[in-house]
Backbone as XML, in Angstrom:
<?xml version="1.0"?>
<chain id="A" units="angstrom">
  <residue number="1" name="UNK">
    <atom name="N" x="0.839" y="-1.186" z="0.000"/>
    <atom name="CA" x="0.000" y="0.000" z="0.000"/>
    <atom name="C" x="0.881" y="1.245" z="0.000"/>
  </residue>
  <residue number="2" name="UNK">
    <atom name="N" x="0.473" y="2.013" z="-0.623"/>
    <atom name="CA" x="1.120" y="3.562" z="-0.941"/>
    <atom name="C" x="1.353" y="4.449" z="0.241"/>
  </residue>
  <residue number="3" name="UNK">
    <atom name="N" x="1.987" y="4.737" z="0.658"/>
    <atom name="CA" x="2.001" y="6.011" z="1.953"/>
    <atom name="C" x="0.538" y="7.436" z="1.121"/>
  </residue>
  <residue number="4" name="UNK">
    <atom name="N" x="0.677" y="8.142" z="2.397"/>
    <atom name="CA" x="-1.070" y="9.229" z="1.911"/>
    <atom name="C" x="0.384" y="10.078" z="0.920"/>
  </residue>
  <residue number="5" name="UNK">
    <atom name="N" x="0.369" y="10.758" z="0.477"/>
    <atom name="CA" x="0.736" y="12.231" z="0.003"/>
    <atom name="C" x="-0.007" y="13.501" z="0.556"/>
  </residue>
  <residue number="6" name="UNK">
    <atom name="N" x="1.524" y="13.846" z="1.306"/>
    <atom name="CA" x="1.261" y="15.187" z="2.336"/>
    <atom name="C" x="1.889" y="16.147" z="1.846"/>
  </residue>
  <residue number="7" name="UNK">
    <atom name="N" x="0.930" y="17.664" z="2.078"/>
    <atom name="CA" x="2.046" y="18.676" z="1.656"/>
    <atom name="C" x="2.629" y="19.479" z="2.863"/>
  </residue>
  <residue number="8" name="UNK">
    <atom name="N" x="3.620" y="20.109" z="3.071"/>
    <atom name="CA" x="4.516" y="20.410" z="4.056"/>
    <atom name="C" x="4.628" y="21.743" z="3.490"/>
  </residue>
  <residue number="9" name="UNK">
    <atom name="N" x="3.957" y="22.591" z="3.892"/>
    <atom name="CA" x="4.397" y="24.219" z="3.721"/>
    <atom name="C" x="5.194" y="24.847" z="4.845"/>
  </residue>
  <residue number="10" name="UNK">
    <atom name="N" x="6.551" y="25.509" z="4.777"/>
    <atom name="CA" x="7.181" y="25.475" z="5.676"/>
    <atom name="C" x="8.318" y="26.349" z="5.415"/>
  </residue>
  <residue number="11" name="UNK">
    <atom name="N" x="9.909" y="26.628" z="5.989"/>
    <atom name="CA" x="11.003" y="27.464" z="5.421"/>
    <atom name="C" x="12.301" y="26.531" z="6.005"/>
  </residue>
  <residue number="12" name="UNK">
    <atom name="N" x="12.968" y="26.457" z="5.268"/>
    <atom name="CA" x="14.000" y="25.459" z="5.675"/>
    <atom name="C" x="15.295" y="26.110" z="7.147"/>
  </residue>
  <residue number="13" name="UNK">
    <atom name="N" x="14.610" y="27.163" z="7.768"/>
    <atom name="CA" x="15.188" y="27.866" z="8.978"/>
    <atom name="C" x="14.103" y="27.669" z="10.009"/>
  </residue>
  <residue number="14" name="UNK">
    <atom name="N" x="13.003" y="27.131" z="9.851"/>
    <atom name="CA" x="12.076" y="26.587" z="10.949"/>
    <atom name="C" x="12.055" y="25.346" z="12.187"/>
  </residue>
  <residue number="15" name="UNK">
    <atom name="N" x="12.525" y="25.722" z="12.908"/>
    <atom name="CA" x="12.349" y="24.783" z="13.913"/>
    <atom name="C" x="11.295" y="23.728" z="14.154"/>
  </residue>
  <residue number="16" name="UNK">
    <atom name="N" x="10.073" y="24.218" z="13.582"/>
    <atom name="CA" x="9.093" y="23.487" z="13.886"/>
    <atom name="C" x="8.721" y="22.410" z="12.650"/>
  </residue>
  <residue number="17" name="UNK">
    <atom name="N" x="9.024" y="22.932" z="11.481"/>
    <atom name="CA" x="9.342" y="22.332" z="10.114"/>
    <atom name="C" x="9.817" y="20.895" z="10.351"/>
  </residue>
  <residue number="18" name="UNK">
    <atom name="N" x="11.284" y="21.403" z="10.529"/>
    <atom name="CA" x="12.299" y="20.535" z="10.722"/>
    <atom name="C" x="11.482" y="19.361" z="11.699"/>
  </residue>
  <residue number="19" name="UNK">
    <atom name="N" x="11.301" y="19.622" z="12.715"/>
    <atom name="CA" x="10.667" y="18.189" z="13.919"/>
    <atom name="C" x="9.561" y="17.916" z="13.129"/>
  </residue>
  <residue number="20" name="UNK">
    <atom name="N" x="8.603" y="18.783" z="12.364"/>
    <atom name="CA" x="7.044" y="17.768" z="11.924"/>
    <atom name="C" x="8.159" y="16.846" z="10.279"/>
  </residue>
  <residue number="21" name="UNK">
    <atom name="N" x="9.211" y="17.292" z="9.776"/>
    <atom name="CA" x="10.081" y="16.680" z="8.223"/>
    <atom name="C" x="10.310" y="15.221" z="9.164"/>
  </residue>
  <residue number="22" name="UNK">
    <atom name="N" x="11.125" y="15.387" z="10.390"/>
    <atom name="CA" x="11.463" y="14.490" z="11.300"/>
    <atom name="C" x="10.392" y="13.291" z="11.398"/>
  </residue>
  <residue number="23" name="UNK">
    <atom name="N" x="9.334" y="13.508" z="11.661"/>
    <atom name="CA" x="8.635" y="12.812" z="12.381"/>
    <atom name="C" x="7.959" y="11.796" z="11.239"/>
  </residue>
  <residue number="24" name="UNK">
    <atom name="N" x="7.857" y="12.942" z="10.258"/>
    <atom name="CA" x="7.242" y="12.462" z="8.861"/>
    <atom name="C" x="8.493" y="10.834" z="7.847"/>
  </residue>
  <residue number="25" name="UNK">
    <atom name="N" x="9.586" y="11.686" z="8.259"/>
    <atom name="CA" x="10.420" y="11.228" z="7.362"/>
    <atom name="C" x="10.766" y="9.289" z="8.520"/>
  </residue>
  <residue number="26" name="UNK">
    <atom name="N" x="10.541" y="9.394" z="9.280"/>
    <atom name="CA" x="10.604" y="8.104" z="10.481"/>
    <atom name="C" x="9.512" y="7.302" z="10.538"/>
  </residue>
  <residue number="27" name="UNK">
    <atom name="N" x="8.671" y="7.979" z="10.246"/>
    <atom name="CA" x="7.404" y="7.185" z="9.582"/>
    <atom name="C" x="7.441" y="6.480" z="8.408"/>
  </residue>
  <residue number="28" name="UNK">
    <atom name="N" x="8.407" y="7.274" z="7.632"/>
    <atom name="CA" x="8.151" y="6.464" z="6.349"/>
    <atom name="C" x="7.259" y="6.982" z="5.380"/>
  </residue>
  <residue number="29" name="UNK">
    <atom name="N" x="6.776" y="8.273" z="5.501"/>
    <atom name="CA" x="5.208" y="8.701" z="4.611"/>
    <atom name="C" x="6.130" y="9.630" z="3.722"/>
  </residue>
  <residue number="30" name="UNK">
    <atom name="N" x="5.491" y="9.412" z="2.309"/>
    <atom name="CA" x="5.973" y="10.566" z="1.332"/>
    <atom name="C" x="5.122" y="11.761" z="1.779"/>
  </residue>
  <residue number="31" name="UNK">
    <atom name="N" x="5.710" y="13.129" z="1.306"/>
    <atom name="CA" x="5.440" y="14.071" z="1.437"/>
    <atom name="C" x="6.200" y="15.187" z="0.804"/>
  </residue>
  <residue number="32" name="UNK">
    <atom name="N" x="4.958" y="16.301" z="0.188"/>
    <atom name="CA" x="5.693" y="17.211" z="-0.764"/>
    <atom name="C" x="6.265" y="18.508" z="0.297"/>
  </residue>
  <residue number="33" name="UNK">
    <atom name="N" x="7.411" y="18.991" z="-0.191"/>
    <atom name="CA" x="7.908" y="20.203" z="0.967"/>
    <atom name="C" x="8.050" y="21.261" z="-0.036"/>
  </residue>
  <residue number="34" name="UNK">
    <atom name="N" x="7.388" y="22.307" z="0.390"/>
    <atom name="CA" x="6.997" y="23.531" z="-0.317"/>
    <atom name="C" x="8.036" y="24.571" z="0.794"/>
  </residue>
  <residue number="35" name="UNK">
    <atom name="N" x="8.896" y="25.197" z="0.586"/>
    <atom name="CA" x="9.328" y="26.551" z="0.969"/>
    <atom name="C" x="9.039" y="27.772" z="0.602"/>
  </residue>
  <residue number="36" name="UNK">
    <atom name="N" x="7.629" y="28.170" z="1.670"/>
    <atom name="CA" x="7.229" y="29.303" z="1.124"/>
    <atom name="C" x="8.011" y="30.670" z="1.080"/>
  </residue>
  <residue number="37" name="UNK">
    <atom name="N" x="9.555" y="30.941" z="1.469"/>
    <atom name="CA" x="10.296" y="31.831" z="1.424"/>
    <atom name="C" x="10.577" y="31.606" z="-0.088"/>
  </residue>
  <residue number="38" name="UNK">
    <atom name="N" x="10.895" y="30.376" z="-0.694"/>
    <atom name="CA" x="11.131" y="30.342" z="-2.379"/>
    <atom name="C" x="9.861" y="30.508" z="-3.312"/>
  </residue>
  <residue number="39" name="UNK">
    <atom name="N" x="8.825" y="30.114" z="-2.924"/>
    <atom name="CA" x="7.455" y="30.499" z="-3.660"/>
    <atom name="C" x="6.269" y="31.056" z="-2.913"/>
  </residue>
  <residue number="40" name="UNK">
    <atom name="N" x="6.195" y="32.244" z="-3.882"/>
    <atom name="CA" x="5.134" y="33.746" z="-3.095"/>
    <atom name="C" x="4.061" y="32.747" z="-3.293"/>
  </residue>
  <residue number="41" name="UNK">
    <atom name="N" x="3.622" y="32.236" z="-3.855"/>
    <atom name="CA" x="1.951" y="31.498" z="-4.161"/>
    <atom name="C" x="1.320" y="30.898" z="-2.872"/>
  </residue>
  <residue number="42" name="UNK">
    <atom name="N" x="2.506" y="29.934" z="-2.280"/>
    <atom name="CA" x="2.486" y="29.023" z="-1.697"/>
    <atom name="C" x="2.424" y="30.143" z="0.089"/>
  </residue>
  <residue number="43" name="UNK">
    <atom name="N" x="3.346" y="30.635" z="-0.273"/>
    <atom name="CA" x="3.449" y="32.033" z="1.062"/>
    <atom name="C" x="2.121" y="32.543" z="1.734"/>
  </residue>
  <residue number="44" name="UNK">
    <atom name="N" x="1.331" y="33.024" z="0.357"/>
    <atom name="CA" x="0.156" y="33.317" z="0.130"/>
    <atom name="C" x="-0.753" y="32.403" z="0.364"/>
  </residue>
  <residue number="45" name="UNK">
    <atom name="N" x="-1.044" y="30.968" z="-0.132"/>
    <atom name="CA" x="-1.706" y="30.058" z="0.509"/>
    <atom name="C" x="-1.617" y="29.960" z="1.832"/>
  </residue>
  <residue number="46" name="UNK">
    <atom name="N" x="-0.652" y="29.628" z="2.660"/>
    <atom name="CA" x="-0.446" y="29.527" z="4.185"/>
    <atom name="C" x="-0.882" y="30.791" z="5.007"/>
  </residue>
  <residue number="47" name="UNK">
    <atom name="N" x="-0.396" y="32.240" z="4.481"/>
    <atom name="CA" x="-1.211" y="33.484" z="4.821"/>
    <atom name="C" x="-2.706" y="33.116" z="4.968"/>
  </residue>
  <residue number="48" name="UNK">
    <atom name="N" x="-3.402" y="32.806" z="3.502"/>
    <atom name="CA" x="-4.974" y="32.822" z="3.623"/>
    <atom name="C" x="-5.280" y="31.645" z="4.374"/>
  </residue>
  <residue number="49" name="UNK">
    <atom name="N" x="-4.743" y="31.034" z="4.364"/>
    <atom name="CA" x="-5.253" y="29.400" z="5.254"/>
    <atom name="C" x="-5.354" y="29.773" z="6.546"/>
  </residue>
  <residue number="50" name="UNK">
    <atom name="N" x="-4.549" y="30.435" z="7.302"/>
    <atom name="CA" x="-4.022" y="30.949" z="9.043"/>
    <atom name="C" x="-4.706" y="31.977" z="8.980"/>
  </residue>
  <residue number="51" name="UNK">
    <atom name="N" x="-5.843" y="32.641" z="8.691"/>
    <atom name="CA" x="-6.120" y="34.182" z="8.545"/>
    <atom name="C" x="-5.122" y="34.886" z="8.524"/>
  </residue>
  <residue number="52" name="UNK">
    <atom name="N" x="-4.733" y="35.268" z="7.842"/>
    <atom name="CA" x="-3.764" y="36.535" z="7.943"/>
    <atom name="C" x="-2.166" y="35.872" z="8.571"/>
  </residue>
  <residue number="53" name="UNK">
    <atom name="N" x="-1.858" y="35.092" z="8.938"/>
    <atom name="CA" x="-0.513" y="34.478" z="9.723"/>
    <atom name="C" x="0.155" y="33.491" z="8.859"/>
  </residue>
  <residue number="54" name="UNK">
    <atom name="N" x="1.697" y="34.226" z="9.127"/>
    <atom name="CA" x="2.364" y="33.056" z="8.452"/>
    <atom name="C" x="2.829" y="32.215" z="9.324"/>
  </residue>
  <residue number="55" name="UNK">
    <atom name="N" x="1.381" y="31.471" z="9.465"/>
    <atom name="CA" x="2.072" y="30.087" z="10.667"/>
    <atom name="C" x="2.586" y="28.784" z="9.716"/>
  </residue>
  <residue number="56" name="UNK">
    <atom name="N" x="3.946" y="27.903" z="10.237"/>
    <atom name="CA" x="4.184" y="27.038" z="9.359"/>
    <atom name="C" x="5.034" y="26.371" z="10.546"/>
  </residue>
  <residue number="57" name="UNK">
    <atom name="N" x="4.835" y="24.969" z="10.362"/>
    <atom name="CA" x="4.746" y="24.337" z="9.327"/>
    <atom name="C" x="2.805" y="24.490" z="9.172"/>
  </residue>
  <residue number="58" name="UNK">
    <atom name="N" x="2.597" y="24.455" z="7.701"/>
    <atom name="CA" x="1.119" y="24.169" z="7.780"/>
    <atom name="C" x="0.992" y="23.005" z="7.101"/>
  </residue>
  <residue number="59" name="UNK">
    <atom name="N" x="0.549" y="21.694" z="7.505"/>
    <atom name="CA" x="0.462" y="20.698" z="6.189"/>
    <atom name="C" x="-1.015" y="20.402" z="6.390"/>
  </residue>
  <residue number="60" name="UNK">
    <atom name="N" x="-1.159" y="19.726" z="5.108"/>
    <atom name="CA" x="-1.824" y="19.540" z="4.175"/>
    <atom name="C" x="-2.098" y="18.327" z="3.719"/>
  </residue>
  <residue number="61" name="UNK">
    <atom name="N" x="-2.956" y="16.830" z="4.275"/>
    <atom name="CA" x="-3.731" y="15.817" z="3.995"/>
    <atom name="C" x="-3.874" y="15.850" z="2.860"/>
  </residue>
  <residue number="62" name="UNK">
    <atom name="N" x="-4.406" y="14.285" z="2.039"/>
    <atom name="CA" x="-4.643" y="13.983" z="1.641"/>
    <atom name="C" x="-6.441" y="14.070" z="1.572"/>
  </residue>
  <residue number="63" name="UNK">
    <atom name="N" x="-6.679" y="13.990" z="3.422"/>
    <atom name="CA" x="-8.226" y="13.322" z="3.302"/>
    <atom name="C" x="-9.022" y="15.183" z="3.571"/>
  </residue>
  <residue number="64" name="UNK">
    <atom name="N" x="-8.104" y="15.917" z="2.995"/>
    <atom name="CA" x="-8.489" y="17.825" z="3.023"/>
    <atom name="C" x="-8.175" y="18.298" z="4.584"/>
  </residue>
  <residue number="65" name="UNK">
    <atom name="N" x="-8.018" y="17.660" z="5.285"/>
    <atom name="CA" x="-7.343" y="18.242" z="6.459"/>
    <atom name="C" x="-6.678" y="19.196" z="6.718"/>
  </residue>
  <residue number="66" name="UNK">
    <atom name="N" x="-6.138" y="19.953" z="7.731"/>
    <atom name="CA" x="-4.812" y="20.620" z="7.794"/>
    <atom name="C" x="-4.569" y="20.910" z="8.915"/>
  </residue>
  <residue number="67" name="UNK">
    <atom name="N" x="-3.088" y="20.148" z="9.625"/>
    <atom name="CA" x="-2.555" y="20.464" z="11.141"/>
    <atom name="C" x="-1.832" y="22.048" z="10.859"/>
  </residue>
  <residue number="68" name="UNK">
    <atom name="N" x="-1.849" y="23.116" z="11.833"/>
    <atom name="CA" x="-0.715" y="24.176" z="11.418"/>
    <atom name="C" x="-0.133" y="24.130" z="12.946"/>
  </residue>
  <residue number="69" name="UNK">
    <atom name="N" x="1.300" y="24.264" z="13.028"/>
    <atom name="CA" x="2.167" y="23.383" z="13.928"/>
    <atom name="C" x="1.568" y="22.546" z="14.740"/>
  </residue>
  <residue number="70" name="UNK">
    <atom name="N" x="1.776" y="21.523" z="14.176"/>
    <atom name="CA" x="0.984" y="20.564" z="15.133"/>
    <atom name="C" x="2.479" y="20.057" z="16.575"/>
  </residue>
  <residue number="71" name="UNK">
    <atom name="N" x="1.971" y="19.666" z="17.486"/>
    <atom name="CA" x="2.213" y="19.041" z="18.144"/>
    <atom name="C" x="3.307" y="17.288" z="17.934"/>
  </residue>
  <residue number="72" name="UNK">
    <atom name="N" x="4.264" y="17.011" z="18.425"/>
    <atom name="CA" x="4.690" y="15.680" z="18.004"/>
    <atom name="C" x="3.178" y="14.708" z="18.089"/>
  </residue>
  <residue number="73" name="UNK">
    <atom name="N" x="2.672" y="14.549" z="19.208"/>
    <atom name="CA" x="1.785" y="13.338" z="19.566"/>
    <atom name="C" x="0.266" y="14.003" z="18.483"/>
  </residue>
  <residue number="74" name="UNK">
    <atom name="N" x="0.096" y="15.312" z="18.186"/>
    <atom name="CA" x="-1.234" y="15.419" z="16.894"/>
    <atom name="C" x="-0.429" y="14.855" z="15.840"/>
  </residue>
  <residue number="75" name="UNK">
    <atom name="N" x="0.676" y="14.798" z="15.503"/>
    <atom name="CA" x="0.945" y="14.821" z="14.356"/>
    <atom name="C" x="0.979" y="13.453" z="14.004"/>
  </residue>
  <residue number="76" name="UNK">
    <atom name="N" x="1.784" y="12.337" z="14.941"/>
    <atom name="CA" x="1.654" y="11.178" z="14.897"/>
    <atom name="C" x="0.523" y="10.399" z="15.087"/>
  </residue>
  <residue number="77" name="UNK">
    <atom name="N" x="-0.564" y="10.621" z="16.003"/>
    <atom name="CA" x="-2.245" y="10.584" z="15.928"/>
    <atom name="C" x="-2.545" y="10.720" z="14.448"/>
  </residue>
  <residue number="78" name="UNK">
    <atom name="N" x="-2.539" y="11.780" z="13.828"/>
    <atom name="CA" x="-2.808" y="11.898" z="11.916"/>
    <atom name="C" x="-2.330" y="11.025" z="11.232"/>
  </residue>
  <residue number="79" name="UNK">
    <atom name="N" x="-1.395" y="10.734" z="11.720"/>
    <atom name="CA" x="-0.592" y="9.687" z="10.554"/>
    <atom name="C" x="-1.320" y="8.363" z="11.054"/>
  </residue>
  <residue number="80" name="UNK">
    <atom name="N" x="-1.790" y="7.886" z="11.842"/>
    <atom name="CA" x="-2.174" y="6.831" z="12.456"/>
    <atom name="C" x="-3.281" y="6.554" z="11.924"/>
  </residue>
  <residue number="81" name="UNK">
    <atom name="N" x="-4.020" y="8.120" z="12.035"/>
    <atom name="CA" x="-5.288" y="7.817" z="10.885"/>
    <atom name="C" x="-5.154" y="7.545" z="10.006"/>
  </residue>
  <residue number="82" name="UNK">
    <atom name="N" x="-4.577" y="8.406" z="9.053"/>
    <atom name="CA" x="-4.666" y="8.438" z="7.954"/>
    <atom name="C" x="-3.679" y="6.540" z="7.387"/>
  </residue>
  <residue number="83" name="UNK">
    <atom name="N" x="-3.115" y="6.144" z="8.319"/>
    <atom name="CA" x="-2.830" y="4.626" z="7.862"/>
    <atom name="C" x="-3.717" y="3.672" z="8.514"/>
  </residue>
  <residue number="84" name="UNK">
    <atom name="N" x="-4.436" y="3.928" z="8.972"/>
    <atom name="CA" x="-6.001" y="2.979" z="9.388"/>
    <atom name="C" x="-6.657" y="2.229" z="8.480"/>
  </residue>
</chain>
């Protein structure tokens, strides 16, 4: 069976990035990583998603979801679902 495809909006100087890439990448789940400091679109998505905030990491489900910094134990809970 396929891992979900997650998107990871985020900046590669983020602390919080880095531990949800971590957690993701130990799991084993593919996932796309968007640096919204390299693309305004994507910047702009995470802006309108957070009202107005560039909170990140923000990702992005498969099943339309979206954690914005999640927690180690939300984040691993999601993945649990989403491999159910």
């Amino acid at each position: 069976m396929e891992k979900p495809n997650i998107i990871i909006y985020g900046a590669d100087w983020c602390g919080d990035c880095k531990r949800a890439r971590r957690i993701l990448n130990q799991s084993q789940v593919s996932y796309e990583w968007i640096d919204i400091d390299k693309d305004k679109e994507a910047e702009q998505y995470v802006i309108k998603t957070n009202r107005g905030f560039r909170s990140i990491p923000t990702i992005l489900f498969p099943d339309g979801t979206i954690l914005v910094e999640p927690s180690n134990s939300a984040l691993t809970q999601k993945l649990k679902v989403l491999n159910a």
